[in-house]
N, C-alpha and C positions, 0 to 999 in steps of 0.2 A: 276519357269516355264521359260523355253530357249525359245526365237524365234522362233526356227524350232518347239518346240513342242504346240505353239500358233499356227505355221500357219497348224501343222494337224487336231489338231481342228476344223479348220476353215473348212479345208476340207472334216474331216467328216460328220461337220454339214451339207453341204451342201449338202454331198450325202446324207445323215437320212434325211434332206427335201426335195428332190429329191423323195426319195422314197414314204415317207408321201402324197405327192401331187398326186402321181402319183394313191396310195392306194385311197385316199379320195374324187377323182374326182365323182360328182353326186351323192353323199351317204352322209348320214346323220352325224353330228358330233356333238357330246356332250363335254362339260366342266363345271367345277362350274364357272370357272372365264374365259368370252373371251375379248381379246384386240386386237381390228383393229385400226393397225396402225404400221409399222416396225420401225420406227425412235427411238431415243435412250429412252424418256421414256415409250416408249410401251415394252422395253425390261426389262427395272428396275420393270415395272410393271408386266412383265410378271413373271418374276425372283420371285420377291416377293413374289406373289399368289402361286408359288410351293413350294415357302422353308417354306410357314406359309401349307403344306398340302394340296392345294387344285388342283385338276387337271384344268388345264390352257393350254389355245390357244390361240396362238398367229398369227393372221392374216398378216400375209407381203403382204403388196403391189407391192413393186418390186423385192422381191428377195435375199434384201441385208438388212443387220440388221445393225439400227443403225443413220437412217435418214442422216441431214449434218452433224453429230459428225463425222459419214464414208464417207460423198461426200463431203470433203472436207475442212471443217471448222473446219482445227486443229489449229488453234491458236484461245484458248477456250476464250468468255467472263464472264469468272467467277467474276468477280469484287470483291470479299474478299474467299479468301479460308476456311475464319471461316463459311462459308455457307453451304460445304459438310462435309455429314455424312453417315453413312449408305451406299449405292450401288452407288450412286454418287461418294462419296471417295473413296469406293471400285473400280470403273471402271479408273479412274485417278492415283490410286497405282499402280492397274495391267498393265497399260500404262509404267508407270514410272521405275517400275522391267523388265520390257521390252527391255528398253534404257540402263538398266544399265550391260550388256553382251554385248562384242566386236561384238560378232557375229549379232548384230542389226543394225550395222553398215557398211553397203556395199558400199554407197561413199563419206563416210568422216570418220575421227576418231571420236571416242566421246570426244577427250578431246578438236578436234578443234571447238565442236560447243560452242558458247559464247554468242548465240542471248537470248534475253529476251522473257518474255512472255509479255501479254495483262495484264498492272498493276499487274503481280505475277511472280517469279519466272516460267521459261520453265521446268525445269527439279529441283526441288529442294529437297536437301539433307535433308531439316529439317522435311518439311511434310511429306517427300518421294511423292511425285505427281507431277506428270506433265500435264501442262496445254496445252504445245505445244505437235503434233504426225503425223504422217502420217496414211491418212485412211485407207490403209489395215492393220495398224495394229488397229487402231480402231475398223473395222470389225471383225478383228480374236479375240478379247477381248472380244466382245459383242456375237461372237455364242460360245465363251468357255462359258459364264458365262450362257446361254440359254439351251447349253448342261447339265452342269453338275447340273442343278439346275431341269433336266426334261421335259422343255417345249417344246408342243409341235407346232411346226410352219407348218403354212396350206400357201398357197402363194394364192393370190387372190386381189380381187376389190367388196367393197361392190356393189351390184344392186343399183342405184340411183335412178335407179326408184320404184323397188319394194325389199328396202333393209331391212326393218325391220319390224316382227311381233309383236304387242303389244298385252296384255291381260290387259285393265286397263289399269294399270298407269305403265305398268312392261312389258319391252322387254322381250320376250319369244324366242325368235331366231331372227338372221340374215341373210339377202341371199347376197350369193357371185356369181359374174357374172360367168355362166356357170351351174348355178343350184343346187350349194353346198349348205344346210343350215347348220348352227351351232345351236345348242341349249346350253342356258347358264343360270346361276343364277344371275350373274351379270356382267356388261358388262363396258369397259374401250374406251373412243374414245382416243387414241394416237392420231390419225391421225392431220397433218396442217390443212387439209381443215375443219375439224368437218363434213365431211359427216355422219358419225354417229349421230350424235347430231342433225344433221338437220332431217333425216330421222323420227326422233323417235320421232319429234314435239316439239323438247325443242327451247324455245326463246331464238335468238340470233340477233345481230347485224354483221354488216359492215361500216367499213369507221370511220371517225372521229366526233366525238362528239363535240358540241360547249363547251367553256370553260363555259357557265351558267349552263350547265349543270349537272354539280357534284361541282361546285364552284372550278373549277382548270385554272392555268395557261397556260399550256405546249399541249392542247388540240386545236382540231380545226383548221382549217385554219392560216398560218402564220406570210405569206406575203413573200417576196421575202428576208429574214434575212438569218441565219445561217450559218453553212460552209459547202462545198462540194459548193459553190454556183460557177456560171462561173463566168470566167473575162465580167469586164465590156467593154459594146458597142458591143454586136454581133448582130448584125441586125437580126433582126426576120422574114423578108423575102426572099421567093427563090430568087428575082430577088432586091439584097441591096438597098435598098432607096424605091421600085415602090411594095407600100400595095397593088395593083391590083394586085401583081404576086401571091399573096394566102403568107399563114407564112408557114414555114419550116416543114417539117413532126416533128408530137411530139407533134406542140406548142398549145397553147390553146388562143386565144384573151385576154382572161382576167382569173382574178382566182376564179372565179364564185362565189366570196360570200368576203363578209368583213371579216378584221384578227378577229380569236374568232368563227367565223360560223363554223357548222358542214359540214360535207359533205360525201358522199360517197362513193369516190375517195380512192384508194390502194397504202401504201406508196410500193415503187419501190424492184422489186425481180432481183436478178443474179444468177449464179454460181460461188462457188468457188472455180476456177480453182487451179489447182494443177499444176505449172509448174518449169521447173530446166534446170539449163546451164552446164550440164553433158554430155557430148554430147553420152556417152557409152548408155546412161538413156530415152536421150530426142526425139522426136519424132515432127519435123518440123508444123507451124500451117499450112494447107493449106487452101489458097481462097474458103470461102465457096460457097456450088451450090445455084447459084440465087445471087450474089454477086448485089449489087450495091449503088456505091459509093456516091448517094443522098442521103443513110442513114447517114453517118458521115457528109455532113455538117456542122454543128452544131462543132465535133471535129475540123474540118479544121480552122471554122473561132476561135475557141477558140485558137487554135496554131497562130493564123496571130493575134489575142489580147495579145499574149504572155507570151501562156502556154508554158512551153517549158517541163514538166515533171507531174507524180501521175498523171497517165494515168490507173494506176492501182496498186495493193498495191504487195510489195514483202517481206510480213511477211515470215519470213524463218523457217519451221518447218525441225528435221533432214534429213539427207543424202543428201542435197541441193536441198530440193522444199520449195515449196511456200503454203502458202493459200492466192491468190490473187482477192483479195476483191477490191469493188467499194471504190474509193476516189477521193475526187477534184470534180470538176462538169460536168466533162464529161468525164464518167468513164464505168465499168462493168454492171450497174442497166441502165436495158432499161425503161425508165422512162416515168410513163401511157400504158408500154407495159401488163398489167395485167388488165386492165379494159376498158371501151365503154360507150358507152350512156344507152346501155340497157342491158349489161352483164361484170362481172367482172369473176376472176379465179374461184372461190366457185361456181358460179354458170353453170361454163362447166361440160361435160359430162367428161369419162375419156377418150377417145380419142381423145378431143379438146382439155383438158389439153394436151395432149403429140405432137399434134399439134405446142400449144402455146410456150410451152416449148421449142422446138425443134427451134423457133424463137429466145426465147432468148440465147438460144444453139450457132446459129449462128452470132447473132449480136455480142455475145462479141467476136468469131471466126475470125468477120470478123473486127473487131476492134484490135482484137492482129496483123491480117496480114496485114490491113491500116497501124499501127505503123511502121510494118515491112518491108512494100511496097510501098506503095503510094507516086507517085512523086509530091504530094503536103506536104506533110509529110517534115520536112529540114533533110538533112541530117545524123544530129547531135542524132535527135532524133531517126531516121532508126536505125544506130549503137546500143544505149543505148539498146536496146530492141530487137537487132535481133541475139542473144544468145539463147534467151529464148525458149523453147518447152513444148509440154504435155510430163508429166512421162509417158514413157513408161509402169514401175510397177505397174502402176495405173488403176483400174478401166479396166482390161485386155477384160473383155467382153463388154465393151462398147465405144469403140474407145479412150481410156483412158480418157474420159469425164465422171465429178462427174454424179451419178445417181440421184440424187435429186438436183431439182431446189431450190433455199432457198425461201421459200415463208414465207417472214418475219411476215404476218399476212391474215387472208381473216375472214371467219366469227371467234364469239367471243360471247358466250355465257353470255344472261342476266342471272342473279339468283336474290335470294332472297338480294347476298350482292354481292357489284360491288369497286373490288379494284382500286382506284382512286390511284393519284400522292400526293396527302394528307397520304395516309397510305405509301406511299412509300417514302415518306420524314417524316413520323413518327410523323406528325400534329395531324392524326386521330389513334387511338389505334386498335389492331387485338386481340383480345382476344381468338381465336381459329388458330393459325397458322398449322400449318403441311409441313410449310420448309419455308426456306427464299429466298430474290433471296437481291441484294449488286449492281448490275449494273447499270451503267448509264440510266437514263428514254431517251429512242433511236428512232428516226424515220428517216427513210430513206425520202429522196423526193419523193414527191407523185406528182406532177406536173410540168411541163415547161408552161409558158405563155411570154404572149406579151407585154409588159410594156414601153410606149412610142415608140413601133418603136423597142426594144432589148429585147433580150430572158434573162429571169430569172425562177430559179429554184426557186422552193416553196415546205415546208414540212419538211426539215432538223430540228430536232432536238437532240443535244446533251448536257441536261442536268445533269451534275455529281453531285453524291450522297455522295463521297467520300468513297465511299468503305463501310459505314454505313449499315449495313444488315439492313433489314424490313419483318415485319411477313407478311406470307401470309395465308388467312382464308380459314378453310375448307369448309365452308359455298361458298366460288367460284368456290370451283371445282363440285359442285354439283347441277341439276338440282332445279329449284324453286318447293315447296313444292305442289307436286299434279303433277306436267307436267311428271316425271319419277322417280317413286323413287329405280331403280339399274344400275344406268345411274353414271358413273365418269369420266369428262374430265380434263386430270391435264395438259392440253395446253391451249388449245382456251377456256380458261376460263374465267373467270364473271370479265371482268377489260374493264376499258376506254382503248382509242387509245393510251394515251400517259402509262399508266401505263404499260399496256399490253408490251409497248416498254421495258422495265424492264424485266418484268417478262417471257417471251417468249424465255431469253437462255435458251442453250441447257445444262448445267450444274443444272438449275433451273427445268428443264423439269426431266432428271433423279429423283431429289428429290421429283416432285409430283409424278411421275410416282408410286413410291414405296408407299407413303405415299395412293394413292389413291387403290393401291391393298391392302394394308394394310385393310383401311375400308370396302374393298369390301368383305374381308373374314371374319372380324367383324361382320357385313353384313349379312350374311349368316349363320353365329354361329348362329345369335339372330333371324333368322329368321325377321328382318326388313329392312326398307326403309333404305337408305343410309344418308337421311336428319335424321334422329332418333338415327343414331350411335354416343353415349355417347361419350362428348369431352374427359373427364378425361378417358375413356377405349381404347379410339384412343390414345391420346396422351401417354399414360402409355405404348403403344404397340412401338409405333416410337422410344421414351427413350430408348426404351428397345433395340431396331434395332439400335440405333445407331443417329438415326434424329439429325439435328441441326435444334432447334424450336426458340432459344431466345440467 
């Protein structure tokens, strides 16, 4: 398959959804198998349920398939490649045959790119897969593989408030804002936020767990350790030395609880940006509306403590972009921009979400044109950074801005079994896995506080696994026995805060995704509960697809 012939794909797809949406508006819609959620394993899950026979819908949220696999997050955290199998490696090959035609290559050669990937080969000959890409072609991979497998896509937003019909213990339909219902047999929540999951009354959490809790280390409250942390001595007040002036927007007095305490506090979400010093390509940052320059702060006095650079990351995926992620401690992640005293992201509407979003849309906007402008900024560092622009090619109907916010976690599903950091360092045994995940156990900072008078970041954790795969049980992606038994979430699934951290890439997420259509149509052969479907008939099925289980 050529380039040019991925990206008509892509285009047909769009118009066969196009049209579908347009057909389906305020009319009834049947499936065996529905998945709300467009991000990459809602697509592997949707893929699946068509190639195992079963007619399937697939609910997009925004339009674009593919979640951050396609808004931006091409420099994958797969953590050992012996983890994919099945539609996971499948999507990563087709990536990979992609790059390997000149014509993929519009502003560089292929032989001049030389960058590595995230702990794996970028482009490698042996697996054939590539873990680095640019999200449109992410996107055009993901509606090739949507088209040709059948499914069909409704665009929508679950009702939040009146989003799910239950008979029993068994969703019977769902309503999509605008008065759509779907009717299904069995249903997949892709989605980050688990609005599905909530709606349907299944137990979930938020926030972090104390380390007594599951008997784990990496859990809970921190304390001011780890890295991305700031330089020391930044004064925690607007007005340096004088505690009357109030503390810096962001910061919190204290970290609310002792290292080890839970809390319910949300480790920190960005965008990641897609940007390149091509100038045929790039597209200048401009001063966003509402600009002001009390929100950096914080960066100004970490420059005068003598940051002078990792402002943000310039991971290089082809034709000279970026996937530019948070790093250092004052960085991309609006940090406590996701949560309040009495409301975190999971619990907004969907136009507060896009609200919210749209904030942190601009703080990092306005933190690329701080680096680029600001005559407190030195020099030195203006320069280093003011090449940089949005890809033009990028994300064309959305001001070349990724479509998805990365919402590293918000609710997370209790079940009957809760994958801890014990099973992901292989302390505790999985005796039902249905994919693996390999990645470092990961949290972002979930707090800034006040600590004698200086601002310190709190919540960083980056503990490595070595690359060590670890099983993950089916018994997590499944509600608790009795609360919904046609109910599969192969995201915000049944894991503590720190394990969760692991297991929530997006390489890990294609692999449930499939594994969980898999049972779902299991499922419906046997005419049972999703908790009842035979391990050795599940697993015998994945073997069969391809799964990497052990």
């Amino acid at each position: 398959m050529t380039p040019m012939d991925i990206f008509k794909i892509s285009a047909v797809v769009c118009i066969m959804c196009s049209s579908q949406i347009a057909l389906a508006a305020d009319k009834l819609q049947e499936a065996d198998v529905v998945v709300y959620g467009d991000a990459a394993g809602g697509v592997t899950a949707a893929v699946q349920a068509c190639r195992m026979g079963k007619k399937t819908i697939l609910v997009s949220q925004y339009g674009h398939l593919g979640g951050m696999s396609s808004s931006g997050l091409g420099f994958s955290d797969i953590g050992n490649p012996a983890i994919l199998g099945g539609l996971s490696r499948e999507f990563y090959h087709r990536v990979y045959q992609h790059y390997q035609n000149d014509a993929a290559w519009d502003q560089e050669l292929r032989s001049g790119f030389k960058h590595g990937g995230q702990g794996t080969a970028a482009l490698d000959p042996k697996t054939e897969l590539a873990s680095v890409f640019e999200p449109k072609v992410a996107e055009a991979v993901f509606d090739a593989m949507v088209k040709e497998a059948g499914v069909k896509v409704i665009k929508g937003r679950l009702d939040l408030a009146h989003g799910v019909e239950k008979s029993g213990s068994r969703i019977s339909a769902i309503r999509i804002e605008g008065g759509m219902t779907v009717k299904g047999k069995m249903f997949i929540d892709a989605s980050y936020e688990a609005d599905l999951l909530a709606a349907a009354g299944v137990s979930f959490t938020l926030g972090r767990e104390s380390n007594a809790k599951y008997g784990e280390q990496g859990n809970g409250i921190t304390g001011p350790k780890g890295g991305n942390q700031l330089p020391k001595g930044i004064d925690a007040y607007v007005t340096k030395g004088d505690a009357s002036s109030g503390l810096l927007p962001g910061v919190n007095p204290d970290m609310g609880g002792a290292v080890g305490d839970g809390d319910n506090r949300l480790q920190a979400y960005c965008y990641r940006m897609v940007l390149t010093e091509v100038p045929a390509n790039r597209v200048p940052v401009a001063k966003p509306e509402g600009y002001d320059p009390a929100a950096y702060e914080i960066l100004f006095r970490a420059i005068e403590a003598g940051q002078k650079g990792g402002f943000f990351k310039f991971s290089m995926v082809p034709n000279r972009k970026t996937d530019s992620n948070n790093t250092e401690g004052i960085s991309c992640d609006w940090i406590g921009g996701n949560y309040g005293k009495d409301w975190n992201w999971a619990t907004l509407s969907h136009v507060e979400r896009e609200a919210l979003a749209a904030k942190h849309r601009d703080w990092q906007l306005g933190l690329v044109w701080t680096l680029q402008n600001h005559p407190r900024v030195p020099e030195a560092i203006r320069k280093s950074v003011a090449e940089w622009g949005l890809a033009k090619d990028e994300f064309k109907d959305n001001h070349h801005w990724p479509y998805n916010l990365y919402v590293r976690e918000a609710r997370r599903m209790v079940s009957d079994f809760v994958m801890t950091e014990n099973h992901c360092k292989r302390k505790l045994p999985v005796e039902d896995p249905v994919g693996m995940g390999a990645y470092t156990l990961d949290s972002h900072n979930v707090q800034r506080f006040a600590l004698d008078g200086v601002v310190r970041n709190e919540g960083d954790i980056q503990s490595k696994l070595g690359g060590k795969p670890y099983g993950i049980s089916y018994r997590s992606i499944v509600p608790r026995v009795g609360e919904c038994e046609n109910l599969l979430v192969p995201w915000a699934l049944s894991a503590s805060h720190i394990a969760f951290g692991s297991i929530r890439m997006e390489p890990v997420f294609m692999v449930l995704g499939q594994s969980a259509a898999t049972a779902a149509c299991l499922a419906i052969d046997a005419g049972s509960a999703v908790q009842a479907v035979p391990y050795k008939d599940l697993r015998a099925r994945l073997m069969k697809d391809d799964q990497r289980l052990e």
